[in-house]
N, C-alpha and C positions, 0 to 999 in steps of 0.2 A: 692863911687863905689868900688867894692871887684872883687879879680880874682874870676874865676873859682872854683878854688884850695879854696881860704876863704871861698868862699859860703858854700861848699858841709864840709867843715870842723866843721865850724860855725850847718849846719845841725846835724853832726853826734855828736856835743860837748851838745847839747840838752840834759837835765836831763830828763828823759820820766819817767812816773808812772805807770807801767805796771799792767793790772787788771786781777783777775785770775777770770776763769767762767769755771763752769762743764757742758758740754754739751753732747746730747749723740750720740754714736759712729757714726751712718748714719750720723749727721749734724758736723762733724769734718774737714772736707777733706780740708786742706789749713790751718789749725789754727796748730798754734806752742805750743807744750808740756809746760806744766808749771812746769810739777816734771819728774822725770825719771819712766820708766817705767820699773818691771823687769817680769821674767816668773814666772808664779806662779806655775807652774807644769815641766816637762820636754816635751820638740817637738822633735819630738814627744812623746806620753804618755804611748806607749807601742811600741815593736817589733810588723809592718807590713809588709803586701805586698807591695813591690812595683809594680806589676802590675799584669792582671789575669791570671791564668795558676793552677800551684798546689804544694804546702807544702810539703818536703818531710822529713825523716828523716834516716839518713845515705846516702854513697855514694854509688851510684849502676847505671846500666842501666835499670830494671825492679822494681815495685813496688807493690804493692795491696793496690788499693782507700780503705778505709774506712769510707769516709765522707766527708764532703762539708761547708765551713766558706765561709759568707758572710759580706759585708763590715758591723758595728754595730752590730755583732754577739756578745753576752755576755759571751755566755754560756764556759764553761773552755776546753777545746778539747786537750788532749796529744797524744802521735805520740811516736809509738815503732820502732825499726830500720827496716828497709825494710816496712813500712805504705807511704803512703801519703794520701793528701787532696786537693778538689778540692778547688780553695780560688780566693774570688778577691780582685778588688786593696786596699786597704786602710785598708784588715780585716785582725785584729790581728793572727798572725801566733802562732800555737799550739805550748806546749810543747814539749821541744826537736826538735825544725824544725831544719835541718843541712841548706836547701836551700829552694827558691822558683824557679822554672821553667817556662818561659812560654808555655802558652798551642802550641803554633804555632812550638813549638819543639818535641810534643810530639806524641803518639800514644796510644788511648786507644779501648781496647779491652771487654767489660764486665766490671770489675772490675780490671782490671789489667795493669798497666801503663808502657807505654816503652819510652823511652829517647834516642834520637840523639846520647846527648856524654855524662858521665858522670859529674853532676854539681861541682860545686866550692863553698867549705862551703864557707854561709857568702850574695849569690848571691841572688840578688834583694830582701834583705829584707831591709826593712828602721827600724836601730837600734832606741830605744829609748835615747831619747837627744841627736841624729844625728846632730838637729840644733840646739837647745837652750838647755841649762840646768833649775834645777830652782833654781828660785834666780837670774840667769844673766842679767845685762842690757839687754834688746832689744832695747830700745830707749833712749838718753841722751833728757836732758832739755833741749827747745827750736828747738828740729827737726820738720821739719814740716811735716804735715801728709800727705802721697801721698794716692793714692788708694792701692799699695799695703801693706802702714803701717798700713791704716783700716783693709785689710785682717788678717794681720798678730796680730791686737792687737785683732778683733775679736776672731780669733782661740786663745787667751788667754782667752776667756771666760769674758773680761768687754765689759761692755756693755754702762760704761759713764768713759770721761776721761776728766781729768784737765788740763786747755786750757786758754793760753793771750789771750783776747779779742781783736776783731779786731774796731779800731778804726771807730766812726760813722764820716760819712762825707758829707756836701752840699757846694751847685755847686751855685754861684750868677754869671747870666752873664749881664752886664752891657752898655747901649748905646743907644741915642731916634733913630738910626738908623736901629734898628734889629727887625725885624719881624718871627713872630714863622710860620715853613714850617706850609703849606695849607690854609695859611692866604693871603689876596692878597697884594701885593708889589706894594706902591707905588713909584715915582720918589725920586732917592735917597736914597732907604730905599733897605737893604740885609737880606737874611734870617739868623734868626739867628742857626750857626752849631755849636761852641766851646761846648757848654751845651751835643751835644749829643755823640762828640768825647772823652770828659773826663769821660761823666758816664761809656761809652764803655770802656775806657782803667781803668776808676777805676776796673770796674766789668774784666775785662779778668783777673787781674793780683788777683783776689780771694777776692777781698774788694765790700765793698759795698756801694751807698750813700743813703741818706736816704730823701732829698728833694733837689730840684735844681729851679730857679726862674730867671724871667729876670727882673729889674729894670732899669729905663727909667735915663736919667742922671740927677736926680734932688737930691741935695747935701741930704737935708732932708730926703728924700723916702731909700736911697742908705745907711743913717747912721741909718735910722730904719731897712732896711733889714739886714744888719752886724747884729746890736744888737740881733735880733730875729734867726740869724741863729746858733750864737755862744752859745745863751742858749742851742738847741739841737744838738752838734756836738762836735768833737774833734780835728776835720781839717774844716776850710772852705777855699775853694777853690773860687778867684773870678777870672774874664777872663774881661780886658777890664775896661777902668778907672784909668789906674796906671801912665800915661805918666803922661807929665808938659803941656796937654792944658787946655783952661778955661772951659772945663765939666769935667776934670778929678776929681774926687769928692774922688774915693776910697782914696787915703793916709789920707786925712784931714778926712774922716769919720771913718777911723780903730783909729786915732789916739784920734776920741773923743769918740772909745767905748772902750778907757784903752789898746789897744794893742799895745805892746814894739816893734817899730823895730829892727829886729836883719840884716837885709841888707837892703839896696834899691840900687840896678840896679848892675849887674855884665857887668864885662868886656868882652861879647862876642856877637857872632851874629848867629843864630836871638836870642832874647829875652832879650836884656839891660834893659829895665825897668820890671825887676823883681822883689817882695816884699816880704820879711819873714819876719813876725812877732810874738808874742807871748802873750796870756792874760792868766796868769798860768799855766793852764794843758790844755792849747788850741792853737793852732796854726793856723795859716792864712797865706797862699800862694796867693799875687794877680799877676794871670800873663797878659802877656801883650794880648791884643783882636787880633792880624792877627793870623790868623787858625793856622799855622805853628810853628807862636813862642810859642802860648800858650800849646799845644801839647809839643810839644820840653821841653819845662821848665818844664811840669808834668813828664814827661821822666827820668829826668835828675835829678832833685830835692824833687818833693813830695814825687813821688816813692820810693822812700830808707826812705821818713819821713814813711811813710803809713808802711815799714816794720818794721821798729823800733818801732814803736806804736803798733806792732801786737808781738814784740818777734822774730820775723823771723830773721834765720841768713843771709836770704840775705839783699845784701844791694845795692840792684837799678836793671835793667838791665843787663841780662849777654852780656858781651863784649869780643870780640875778637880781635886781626890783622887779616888784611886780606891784600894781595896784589891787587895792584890798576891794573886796566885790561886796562889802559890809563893814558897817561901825560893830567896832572892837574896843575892849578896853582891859588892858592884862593889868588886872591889880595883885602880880606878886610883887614881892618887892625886889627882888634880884630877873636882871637882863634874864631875856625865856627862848628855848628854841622849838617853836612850839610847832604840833603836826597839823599839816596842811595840806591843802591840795589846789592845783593851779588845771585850770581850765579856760579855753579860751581869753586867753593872755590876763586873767585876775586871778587871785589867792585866795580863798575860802579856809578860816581857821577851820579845823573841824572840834567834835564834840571830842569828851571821853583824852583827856590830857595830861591825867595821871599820870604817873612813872610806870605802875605798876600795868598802866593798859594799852599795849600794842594793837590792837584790831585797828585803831585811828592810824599807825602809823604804814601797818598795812592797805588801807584803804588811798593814802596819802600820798603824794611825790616828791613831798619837800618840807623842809623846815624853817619854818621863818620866824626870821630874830626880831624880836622886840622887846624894847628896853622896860625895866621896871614902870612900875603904875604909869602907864602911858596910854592916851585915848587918842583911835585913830578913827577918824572919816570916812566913809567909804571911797574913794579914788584913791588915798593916803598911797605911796610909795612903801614898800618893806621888802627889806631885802633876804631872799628865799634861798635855802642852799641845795639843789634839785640830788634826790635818793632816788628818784627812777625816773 
């Protein structure tokens, strides 16, 4: 048995093979940079408007329009002292602009322009290479791409970009007592849910899996589904089968499809019969079957593997302290990740903490760690690792 602390180290000490793939720009959002990226031009690419009104050149209260730039105008447009132009947002400003003005200051006459107060060379025009030069970094290796870095690598003009692939992944959930929803239940028999809360939190957090199955507890059936899932995947995920009873079959069948353990069962609660193992450049997480733990331990542990297999510089859940909004006192005896919910900047444990009862973790946003038999104050700090 391994602490906490070994697991998650033991996780992060994993030699990973990271794979590069060109994908293009729309199908990027969530994939980590494989090279840097720089500008290839200047941002902007010419002196514009920043917004619509009109061009002027020299400083004055009066002018005479001469013409009119609209945004994608080409054509070359110069500007004599006492001239303006009518311009909008984003259209390159004429030769010799001193200022741009907007219209809601202004007064026009015919052809002939009057101004509030006299402008301020320099005002609302957006210089060229304002934001970016070219040649500059815009992205370092391994950032990951948000929607505003798609914006921003678009207006660079690529259109495909060099990207860690994100790991494939399937779901085996395992147990002759689980029946798939819409199916009728009989005595003794529960539907089976772990399968459909892990695809859920593989897919929220940007990954994807690629088949999921449920196999009955039969040692054979259970050592052929391993074998089959590990050919198409890079993480298999099992839920159920890992304890020490006589159906538990998963340990004794990973360990006859070549896979190395690198833990079995950490020092906390819920989720002690936890299993990491490894067959090359493949890894296999069996967590334990009650809804809460299984969840819990993809939280805590896949989750930081799934980014490291992607490149991503994060690494799990972001987590915060939060003050506790009540005294609390967790008399297990092993460190707890227990369901909780944060509201107006405090942490409320909730009820119903079971392994076996997920409605708390549904109701919930996060899971906050605390250490065995330990009694906290209500303002007490604890540190929360935020699930929604």
């Amino acid at each position: 048995m391994v602490t906490i602390k070994e697991a998650l180290q033991i996780i992060r000490d994993q030699q990973v093979d990271l794979r590069i793939e060109n994908r293009n720009l729309g199908e990027c959002l969530g994939y980590s940079l494989a090279k840097d990226i720089y500008a290839p031009f200047d941002i902007p690419s010419f002196d514009n408007s920043a917004m619509d009104g009109y061009a002027l050149c020299g400083i004055s209260l009066n002018y005479e329009i001469v013409g009119e730039v609209a945004a994608g105008n080409q054509s070359e447009v110069g500007l004599k002292k006492g001239e303006a132009v009518r311009i909008f947002t984003g259209a390159k400003v004429p030769e010799n602009t001193t200022a741009v003005v907007m219209q809601e200051k202004t007064r026009v006459k015919g052809n002939r322009l009057s101004l509030e107060q006299e402008p301020k060379e320099g005002q609302n025009i957006r210089k060229r290479g304002g934001e970016l030069r070219k040649d500059q970094v815009v992205f370092e290796k391994y950032f990951t791409i948000t929607p505003a870095g798609l914006g921003l690598i678009g207006s660079l003009g690529i259109a495909e970009v060099e990207v860690f692939r994100k790991p494939v992944v399937n779901i085996i959930t395992t147990g002759n007592e689980l029946v798939e929803p819409g199916n009728p239940r009989g005595e003794g028999q529960i539907y089976e849910s772990n399968s459909f809360a892990l695809a859920a939190a593989i897919e929220k957090h940007g990954f994807q899996y690629r088949e999921k199955k449920q196999i009955e507890d039969d040692f054979e059936k259970i050592k052929e589904g391993i074998r089959a899932s590990l050919e198409t995947s890079d993480v298999l995920i099992l839920s159920g089968g890992i304890s020490v009873g006589d159906y538990d079959f998963v340990k004794q069948a990973l360990e006859e499809n070549g896979v190395k353990e690198q833990f079995y069962k950490v020092f906390q609660k819920p989720g002690k019969p936890l299993y990491f193992g490894r067959k090359g450049e493949k890894y296999v997480f069996a967590l334990p079957g009650n809804p809460a733990s299984s969840l819990s331990c993809f939280y805590i542990y896949v989750l930081p593997m799934l980014f490291r297999l992607s490149g991503s510089e994060k690494t799990g859940l972001d987590h915060f302290s939060f003050p506790i909004s009540h005294d609390f006192e967790n008399r297990a005896d092993r460190p707890s990740f227990l369901k909780a919910r944060i509201q107006e900047g405090k942490v409320e444990i909730l009820n119903a903490q079971s392994s076996s009862m997920i409605q708390s973790m549904a109701l919930g946003n996060t899971l906050a760690f605390i250490d065995a038999e330990t009694k906290l104050a209500q303002g007490d700090q604890i540190e929360c690792f935020l699930i929604s």
